[in-house]
C-alpha positions in Angstrom: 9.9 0.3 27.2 11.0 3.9 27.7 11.7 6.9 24.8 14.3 5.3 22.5 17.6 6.8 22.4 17.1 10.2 23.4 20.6 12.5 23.8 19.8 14.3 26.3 20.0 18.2 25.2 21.2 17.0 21.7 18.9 18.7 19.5 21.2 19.2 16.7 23.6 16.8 15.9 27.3 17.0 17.0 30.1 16.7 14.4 33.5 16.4 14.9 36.4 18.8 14.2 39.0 16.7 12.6 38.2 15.6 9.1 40.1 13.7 6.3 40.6 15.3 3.0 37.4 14.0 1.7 35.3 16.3 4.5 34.2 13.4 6.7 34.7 13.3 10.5 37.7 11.3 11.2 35.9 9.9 14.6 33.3 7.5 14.8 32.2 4.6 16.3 34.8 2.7 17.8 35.6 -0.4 15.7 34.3 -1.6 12.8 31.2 -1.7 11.0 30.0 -5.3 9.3 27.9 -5.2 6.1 27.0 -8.0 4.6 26.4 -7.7 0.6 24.4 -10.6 -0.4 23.8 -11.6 -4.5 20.1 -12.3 -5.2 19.5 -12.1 -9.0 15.6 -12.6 -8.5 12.6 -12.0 -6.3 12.1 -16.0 -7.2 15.4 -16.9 -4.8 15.1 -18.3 -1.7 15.1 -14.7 -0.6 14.8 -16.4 3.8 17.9 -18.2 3.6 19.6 -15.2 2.6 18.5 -13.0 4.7 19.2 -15.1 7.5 22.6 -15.2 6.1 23.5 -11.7 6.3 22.0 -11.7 9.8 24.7 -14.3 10.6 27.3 -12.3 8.8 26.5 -9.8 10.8 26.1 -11.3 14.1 22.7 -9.9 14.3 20.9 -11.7 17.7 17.2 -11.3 18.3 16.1 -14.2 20.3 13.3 -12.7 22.6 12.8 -9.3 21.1 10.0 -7.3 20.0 10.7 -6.6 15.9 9.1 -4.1 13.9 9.7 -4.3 10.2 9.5 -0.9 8.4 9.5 -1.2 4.4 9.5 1.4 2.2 5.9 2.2 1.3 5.5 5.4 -0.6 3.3 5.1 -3.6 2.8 2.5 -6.5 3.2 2.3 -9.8 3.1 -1.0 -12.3 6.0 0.3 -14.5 8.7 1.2 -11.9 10.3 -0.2 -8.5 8.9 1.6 -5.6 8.5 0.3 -2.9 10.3 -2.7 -1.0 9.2 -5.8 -2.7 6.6 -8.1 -1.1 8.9 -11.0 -1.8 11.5 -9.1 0.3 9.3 -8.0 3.0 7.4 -11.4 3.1 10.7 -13.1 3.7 12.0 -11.2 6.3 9.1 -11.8 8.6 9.4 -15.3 8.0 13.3 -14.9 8.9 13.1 -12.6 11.7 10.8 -15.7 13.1 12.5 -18.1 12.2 15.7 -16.3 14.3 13.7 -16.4 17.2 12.5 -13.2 17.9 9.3 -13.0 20.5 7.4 -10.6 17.9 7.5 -9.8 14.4 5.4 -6.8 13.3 5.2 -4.5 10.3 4.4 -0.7 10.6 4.6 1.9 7.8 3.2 5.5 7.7 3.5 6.6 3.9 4.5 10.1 3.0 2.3 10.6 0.2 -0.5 8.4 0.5 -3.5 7.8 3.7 -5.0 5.5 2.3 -2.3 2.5 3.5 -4.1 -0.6 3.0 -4.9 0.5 -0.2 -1.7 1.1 -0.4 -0.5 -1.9 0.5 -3.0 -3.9 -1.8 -1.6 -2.6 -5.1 2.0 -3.5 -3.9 0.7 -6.6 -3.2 1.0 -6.8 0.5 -2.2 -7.1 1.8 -2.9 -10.6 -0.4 0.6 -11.6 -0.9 2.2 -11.7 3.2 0.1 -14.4 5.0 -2.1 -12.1 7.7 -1.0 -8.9 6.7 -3.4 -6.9 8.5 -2.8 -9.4 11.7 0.5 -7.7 11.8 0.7 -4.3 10.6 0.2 -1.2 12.2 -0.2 2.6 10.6 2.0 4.1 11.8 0.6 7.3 10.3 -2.3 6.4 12.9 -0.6 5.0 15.6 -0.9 6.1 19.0 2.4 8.0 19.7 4.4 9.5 22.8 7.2 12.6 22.8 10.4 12.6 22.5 12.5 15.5 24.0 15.3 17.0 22.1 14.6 16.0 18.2 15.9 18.8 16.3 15.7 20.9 19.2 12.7 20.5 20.5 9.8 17.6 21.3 8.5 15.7 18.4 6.0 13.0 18.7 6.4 9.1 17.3 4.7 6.1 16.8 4.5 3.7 20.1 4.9 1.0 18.2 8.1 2.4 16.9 9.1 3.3 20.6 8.2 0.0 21.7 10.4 -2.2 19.5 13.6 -3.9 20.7 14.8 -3.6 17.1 13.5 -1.3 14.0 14.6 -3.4 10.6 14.5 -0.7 8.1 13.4 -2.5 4.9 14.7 -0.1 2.7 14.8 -0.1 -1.7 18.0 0.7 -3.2 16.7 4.3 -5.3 18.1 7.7 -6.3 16.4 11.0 -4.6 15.7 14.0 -6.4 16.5 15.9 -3.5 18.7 14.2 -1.1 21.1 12.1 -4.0 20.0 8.0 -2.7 17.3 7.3 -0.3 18.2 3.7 1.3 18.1 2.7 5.2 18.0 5.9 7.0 16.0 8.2 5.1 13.7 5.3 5.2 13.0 6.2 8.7 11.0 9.2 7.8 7.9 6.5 7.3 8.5 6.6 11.2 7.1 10.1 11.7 3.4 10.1 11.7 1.2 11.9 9.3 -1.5 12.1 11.2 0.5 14.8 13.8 2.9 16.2 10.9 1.0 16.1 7.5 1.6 14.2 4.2 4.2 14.2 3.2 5.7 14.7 6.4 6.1 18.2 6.3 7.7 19.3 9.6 10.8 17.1 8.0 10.8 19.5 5.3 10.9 22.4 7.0 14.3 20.8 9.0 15.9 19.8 5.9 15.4 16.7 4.4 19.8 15.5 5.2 19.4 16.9 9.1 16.3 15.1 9.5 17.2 11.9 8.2 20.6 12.5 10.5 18.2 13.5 13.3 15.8 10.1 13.1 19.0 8.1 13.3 20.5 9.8 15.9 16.8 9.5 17.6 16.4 5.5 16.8 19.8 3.5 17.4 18.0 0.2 18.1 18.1 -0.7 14.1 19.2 -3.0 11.7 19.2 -2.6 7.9 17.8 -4.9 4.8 17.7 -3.0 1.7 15.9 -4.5 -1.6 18.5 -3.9 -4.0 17.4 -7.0 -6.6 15.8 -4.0 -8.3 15.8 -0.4 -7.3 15.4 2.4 -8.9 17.5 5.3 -10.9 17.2 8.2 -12.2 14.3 11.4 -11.1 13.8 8.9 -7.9 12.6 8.2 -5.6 9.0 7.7 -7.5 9.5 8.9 -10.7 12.5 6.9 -11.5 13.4 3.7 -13.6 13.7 0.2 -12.4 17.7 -0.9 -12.1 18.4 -4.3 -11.8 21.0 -4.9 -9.4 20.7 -8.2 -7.9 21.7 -7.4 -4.1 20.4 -7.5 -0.4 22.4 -5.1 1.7 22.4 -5.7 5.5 24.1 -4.1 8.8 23.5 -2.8 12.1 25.0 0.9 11.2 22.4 2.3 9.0 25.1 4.5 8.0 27.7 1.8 6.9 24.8 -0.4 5.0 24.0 3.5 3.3 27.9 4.0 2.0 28.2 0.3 0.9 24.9 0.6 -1.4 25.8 4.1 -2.8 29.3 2.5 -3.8 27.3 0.0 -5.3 25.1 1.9 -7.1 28.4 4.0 -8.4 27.9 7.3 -5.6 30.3 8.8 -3.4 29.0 8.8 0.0 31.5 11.2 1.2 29.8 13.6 -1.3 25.9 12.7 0.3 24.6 15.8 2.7 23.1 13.2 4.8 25.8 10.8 5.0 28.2 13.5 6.2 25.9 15.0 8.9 25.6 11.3 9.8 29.5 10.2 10.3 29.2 10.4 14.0 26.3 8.0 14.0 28.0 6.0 12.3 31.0 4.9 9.2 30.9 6.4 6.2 34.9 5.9 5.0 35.1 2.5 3.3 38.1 1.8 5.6 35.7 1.9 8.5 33.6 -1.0 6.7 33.8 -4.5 7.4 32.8 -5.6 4.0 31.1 -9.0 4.2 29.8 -11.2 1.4 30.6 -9.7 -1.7 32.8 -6.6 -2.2 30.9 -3.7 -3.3 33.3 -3.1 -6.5 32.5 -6.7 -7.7 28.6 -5.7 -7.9 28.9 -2.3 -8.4 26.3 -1.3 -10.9 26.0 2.4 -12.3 23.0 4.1 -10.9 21.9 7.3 -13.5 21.7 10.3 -12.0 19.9 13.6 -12.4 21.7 16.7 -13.3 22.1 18.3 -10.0 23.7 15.0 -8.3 26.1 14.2 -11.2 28.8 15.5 -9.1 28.1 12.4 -6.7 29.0 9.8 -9.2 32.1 7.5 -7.7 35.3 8.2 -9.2 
């Protein structure tokens, strides 16, 4: 398979001229975008059937295609919610199978941490998902290829992220100290390996945390989202937070639909996220844009707290 998704010449991303009142791009993708809200009160549900619910809701095919599940695998701690939960991630490999796809994979390449499987063993991966190391790759360590025209100029990634048919962004429902939420698409920054741009991810930082998570997506269109939002997290995320219960799963092909929907959920205005707004050409933002499936965002909408600095953010 080729470089996936490459604009040609597109190194910073493109927004359009005519906005509404609330500063977001009137233009977009043409149509619609479905999302597919999904109650789950525990990690004890049968978490499969779910998920391959809000594929259906979605209209999500992937009968004969290579999958590469990417959770959110950042660092552990027994007292809060970091990472994707093993019951999450555990159930969509057995879904994605069960939907008929030729290959299901999981690949991660944690910011903070190098030593993954260890990683992975505290958050209960490595014992808990049947095979684990059978099926995951580092992508920290993976072999990579360049891409022409990220940011402006070439940037290496992961083969195995290059390779997939589809990249299912396993994402947790948190705040982020510095970016407001951190869902589906800043989960893509596990994409960028560690071993070519440092922990944690450095060369991101130096772009700007918003432009680079509008960059990845711009880079990556072949995705789908699943974010864990039984519990996520609140607060000084997206490590030092607290758990919040709020009893979703949040699913779409427009990583930037699925990342409105759960920051209306979790009580933020996505028209007020950096990210989201560099993002509305990618992409629907404006809830009118939304094809809300499942259960309607107000009806589960549950108050994340928020630092000081993105106070501002909270939903009117």
């Amino acid at each position: 398979m080729g470089l996936v998704g490459v604009g040609a010449g597109a190194g910073i991303l493109s927004v359009e001229a005519s906005r509404s009142g609330d500063g977001v791009p009137e233009a977009g993708p043409p149509g619609k975008s479905p999302v597919a809200v999904l109650k789950a009160a525990s990690y004890e549900e049968d978490l499969v059937a779910k998920i391959l619910e809000g594929a259906r809701l979605c209209g999500l095919n992937v009968r004969g295609k290579r999958v590469l599940l990417k959770p959110n695998l950042v660092e552990f701690d027994s007292a809060t919610a970091i990472n994707t939960d093993m019951a999450v991630l555990a159930s969509a490999l057995e879904a994605f199978r069960a939907l008929g796809a030729a290959e299901v994979r999981i690949g991660e390449g944690p910011g903070h941490r190098r030593d993954t499987l260890g990683l992975a063993e505290e958050a209960r991966y490595l014992h808990g998902i049947r095979d684990f190391e059978g099926v995951f790759t580092d992508l920290n360590r993976d072999d990579v290829r360049p891409v022409e025209g990220f940011a402006g100029e070439r940037f290496y990634f992961p083969q195995s992220a290059l390779g997939a048919d589809l990249i299912v962004s396993v994402a947790k429902m948190k705040t982020h100290h510095w970016a407001g939420a951190t869902l589906s698409m800043k989960n893509l920054f596990g994409l960028v390996p560690g071993a070519v741009y440092g922990w944690p991810k450095n060369k991101l930082h130096y772009i700007g945390i918003p432009r680079a998570i509008a960059e990845l997506n711009r880079t990556f269109r072949n995705t789908f989202a699943l974010v864990d939002g039984i519990v996520g997290m609140e607060g000084n995320g997206p490590i030092q937070g607290q758990p919040k219960h709020a009893g979703v799963l949040v699913m779409g092909r427009d990583l930037a639909a699925v990342d409105s929907t759960c920051c209306r959920i979790m009580g933020i205005d996505p028209t007020k996220v950096e990210y989201l707004r560099l993002a509305s050409a990618l992409g629907h933002v404006r809830e009118s844009a939304i094809d809300q499936r499942g259960e309607s965002p107000r009806a589960v909408r549950t108050n994340f707290e928020l630092i000081s600095q993105f106070r501002n953010l909270r939903l009117a």
